[in-house]
Backbone bond lengths (Angstrom), bond angles and torsions (degrees), N, CA, C in turn:
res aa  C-N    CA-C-N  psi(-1)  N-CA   C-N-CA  omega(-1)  CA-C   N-CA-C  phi
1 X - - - 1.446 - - 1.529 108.73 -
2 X 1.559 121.09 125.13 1.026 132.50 -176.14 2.266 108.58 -66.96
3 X 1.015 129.57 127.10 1.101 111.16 168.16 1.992 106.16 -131.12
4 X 1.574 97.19 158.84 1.783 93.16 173.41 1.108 115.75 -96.94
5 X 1.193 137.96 155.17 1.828 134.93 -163.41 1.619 87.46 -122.49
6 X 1.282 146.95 110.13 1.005 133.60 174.79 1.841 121.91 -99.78
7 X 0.913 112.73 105.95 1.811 131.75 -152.53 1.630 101.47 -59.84
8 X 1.176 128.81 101.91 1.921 118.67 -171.03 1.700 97.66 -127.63
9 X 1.357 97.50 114.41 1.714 104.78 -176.14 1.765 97.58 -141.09
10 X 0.912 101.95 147.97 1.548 133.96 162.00 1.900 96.30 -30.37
11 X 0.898 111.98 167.85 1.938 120.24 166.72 1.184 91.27 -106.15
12 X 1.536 111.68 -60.34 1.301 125.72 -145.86 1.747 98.18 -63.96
13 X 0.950 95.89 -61.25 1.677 88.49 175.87 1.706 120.74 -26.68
14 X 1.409 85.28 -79.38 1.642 100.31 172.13 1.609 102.47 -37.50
15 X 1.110 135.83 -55.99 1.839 125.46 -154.45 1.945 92.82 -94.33
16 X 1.179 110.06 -9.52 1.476 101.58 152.76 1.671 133.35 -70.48
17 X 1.487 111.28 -21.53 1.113 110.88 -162.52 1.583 101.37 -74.76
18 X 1.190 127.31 157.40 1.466 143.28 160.44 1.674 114.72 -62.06
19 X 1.648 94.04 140.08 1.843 87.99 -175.66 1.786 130.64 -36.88
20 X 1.475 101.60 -39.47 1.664 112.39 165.97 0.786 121.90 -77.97
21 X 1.964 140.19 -16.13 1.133 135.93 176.63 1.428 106.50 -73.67
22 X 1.495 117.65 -44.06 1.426 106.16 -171.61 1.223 96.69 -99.42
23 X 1.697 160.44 13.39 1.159 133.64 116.60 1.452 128.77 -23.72
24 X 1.465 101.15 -42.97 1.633 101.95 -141.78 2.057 78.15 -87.79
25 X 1.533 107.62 -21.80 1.587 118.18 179.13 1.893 119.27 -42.60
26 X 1.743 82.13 -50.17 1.606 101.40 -175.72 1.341 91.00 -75.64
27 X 1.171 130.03 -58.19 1.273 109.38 -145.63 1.816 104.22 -73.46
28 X 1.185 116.82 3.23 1.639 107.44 178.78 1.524 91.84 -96.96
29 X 1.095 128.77 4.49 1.592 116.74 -167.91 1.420 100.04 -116.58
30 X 1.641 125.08 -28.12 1.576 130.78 134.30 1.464 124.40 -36.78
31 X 0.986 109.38 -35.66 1.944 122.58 -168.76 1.383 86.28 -98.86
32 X 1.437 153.24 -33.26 1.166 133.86 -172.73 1.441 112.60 -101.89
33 X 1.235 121.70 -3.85 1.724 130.37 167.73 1.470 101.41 -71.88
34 X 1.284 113.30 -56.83 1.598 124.23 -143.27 1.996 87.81 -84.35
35 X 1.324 102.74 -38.88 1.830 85.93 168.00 1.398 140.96 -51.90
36 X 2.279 89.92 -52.20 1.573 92.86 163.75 1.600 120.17 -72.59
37 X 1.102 140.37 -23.83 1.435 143.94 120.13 1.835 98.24 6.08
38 X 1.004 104.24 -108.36 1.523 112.85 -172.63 1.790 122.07 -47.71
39 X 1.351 109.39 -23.11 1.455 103.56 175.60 1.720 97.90 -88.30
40 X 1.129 114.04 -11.66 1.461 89.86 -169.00 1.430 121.62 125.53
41 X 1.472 110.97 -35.31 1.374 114.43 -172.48 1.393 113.84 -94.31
42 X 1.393 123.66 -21.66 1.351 126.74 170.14 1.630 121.98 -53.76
43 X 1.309 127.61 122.89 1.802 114.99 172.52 1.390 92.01 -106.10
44 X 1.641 105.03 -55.19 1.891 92.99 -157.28 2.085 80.05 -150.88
45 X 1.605 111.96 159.76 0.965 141.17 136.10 1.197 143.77 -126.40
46 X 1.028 144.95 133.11 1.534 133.74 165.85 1.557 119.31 -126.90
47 X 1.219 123.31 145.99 1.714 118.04 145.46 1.492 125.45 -58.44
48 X 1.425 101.69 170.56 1.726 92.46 167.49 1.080 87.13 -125.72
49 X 1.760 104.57 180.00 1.161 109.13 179.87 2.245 111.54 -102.97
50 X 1.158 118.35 140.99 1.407 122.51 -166.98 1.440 100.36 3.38
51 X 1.678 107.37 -160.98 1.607 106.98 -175.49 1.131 94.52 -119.13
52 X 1.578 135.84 -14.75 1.307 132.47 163.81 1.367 138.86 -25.64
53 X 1.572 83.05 -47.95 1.658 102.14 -179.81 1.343 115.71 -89.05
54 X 1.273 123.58 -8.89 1.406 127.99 159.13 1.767 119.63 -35.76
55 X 1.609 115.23 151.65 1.316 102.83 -165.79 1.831 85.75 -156.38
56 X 1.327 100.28 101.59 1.389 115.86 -165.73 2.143 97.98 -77.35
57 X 1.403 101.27 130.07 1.630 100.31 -176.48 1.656 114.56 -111.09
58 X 1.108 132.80 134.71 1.343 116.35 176.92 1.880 87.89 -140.76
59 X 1.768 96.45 160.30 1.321 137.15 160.17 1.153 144.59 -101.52
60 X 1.876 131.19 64.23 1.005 126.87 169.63 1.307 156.71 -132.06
61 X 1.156 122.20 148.65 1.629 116.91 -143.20 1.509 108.36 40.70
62 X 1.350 109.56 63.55 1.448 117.30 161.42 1.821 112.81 74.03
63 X 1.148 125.65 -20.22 1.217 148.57 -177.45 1.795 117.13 -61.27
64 X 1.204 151.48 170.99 1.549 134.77 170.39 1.649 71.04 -148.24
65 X 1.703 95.58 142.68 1.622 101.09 174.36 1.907 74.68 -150.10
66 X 1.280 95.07 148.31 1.822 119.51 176.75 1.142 111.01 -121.69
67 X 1.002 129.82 107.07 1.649 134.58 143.59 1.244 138.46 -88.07
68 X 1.913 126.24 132.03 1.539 105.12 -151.14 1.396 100.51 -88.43
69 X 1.135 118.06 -175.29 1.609 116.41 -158.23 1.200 122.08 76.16
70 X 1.355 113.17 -173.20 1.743 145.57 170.33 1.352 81.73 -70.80
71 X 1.627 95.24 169.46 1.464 118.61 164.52 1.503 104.48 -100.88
72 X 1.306 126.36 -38.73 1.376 106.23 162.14 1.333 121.88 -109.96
73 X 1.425 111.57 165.03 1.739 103.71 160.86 1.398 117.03 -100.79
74 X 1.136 100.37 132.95 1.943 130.27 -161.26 1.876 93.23 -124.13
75 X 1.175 96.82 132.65 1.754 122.50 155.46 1.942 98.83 -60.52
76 X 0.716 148.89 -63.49 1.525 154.60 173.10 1.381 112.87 -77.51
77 X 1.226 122.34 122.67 1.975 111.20 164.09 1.439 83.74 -124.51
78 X 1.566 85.57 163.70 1.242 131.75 -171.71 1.520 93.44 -85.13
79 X 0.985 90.89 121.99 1.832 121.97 178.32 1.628 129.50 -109.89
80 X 1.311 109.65 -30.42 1.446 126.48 152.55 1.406 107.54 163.46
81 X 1.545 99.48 -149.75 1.851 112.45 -155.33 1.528 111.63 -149.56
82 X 1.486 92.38 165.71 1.608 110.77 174.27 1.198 110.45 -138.79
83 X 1.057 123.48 124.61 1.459 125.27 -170.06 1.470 76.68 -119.95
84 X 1.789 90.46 149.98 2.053 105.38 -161.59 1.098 102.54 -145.34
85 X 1.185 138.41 172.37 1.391 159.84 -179.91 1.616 110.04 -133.90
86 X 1.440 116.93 97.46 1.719 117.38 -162.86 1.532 95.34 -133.61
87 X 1.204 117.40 168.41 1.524 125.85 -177.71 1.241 104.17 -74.47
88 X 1.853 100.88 -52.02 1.501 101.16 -163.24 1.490 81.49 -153.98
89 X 1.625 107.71 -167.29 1.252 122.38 -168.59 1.195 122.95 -81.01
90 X 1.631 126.01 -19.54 1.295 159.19 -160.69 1.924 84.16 -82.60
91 X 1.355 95.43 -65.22 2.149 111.40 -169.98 1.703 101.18 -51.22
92 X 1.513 118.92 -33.36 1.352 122.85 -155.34 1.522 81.01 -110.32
93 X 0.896 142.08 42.67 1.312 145.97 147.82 1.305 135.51 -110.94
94 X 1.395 97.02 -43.48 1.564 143.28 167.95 1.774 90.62 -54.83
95 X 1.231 116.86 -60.08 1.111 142.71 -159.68 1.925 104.47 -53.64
96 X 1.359 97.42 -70.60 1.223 128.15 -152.27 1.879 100.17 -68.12
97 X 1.488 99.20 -35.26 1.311 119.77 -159.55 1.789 102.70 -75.46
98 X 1.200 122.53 -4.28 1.437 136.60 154.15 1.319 134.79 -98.72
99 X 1.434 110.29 -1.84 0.994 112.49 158.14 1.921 145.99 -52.87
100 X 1.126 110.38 75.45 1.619 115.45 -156.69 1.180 109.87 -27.57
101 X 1.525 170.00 24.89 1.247 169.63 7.62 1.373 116.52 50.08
102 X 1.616 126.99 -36.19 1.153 109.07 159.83 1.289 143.83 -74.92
103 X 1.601 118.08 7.36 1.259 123.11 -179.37 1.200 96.29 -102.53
104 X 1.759 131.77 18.09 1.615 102.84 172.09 1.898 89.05 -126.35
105 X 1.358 117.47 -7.66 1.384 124.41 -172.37 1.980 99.52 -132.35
106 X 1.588 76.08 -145.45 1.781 92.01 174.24 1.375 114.83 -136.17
107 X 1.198 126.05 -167.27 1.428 118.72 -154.34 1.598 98.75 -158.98
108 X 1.708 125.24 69.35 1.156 128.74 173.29 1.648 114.71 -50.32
109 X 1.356 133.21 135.82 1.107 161.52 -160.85 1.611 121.67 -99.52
110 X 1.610 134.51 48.21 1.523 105.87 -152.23 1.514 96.33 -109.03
111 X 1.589 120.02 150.39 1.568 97.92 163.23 1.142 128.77 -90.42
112 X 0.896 135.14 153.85 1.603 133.50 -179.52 2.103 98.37 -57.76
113 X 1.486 87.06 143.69 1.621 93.75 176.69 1.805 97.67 -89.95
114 X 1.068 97.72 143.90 1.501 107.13 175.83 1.551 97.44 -102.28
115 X 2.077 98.33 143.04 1.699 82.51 178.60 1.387 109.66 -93.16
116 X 1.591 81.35 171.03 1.660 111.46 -174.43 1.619 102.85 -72.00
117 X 1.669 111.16 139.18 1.272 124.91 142.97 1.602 120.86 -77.77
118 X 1.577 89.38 142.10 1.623 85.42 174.06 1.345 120.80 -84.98
């Protein structure tokens, strides 16, 4: 079962760290892709980029209006993801719960919806 790991950390943290702290940051979050990579459970990760650059989109009454940012303001943004390959939810927990990002944030859990037959 495919699930998404959704990455939620502080900014401030992150743009606090010192040039080697968040080197040594990436590179455990490099070393922890390329593992789940190799066991199997890894499909894809990425970062995002800050929340600044975010560009919030909506649809109504036919209309497109953009606003920059999030749509809400959150103590944690979403910083990026892991999309996984786990047995069950228990494995993608197991999983998720090493993710080097969760000791400065949290580490939302969703599974991928499988589609519907008609």
């Amino acid at each position: 079962m495919k699930y998404l790991c959704l990455v939620y950390r502080e900014e401030k943290k992150v743009d606090a760290m010192s040039r080697p702290e968040f080197a040594a940051f990436v590179a455990e979050h490099r070393a922890y892709d390329e593992l789940l990579r190799k066991s199997g459970h890894g499909i894809v990760a990425e970062g995002l980029q800050p929340v600044r650059t975010a560009t919030t989109v909506r649809m109504r009454n036919g209309k497109v209006t953009t606003t920059d940012g999030p749509f809400a303001e959150t103590k944690e943004q979403l910083g990026g993801f892991f999309l996984i390959d786990a047995r069950d939810l228990d494995e993608a927990i197991r999983v998720a719960s090493k993710i080097p990002a969760a000791r400065l944030g949290s580490i939302e859990i969703r599974p991928i919806r499988e589609p519907e037959l008609p």
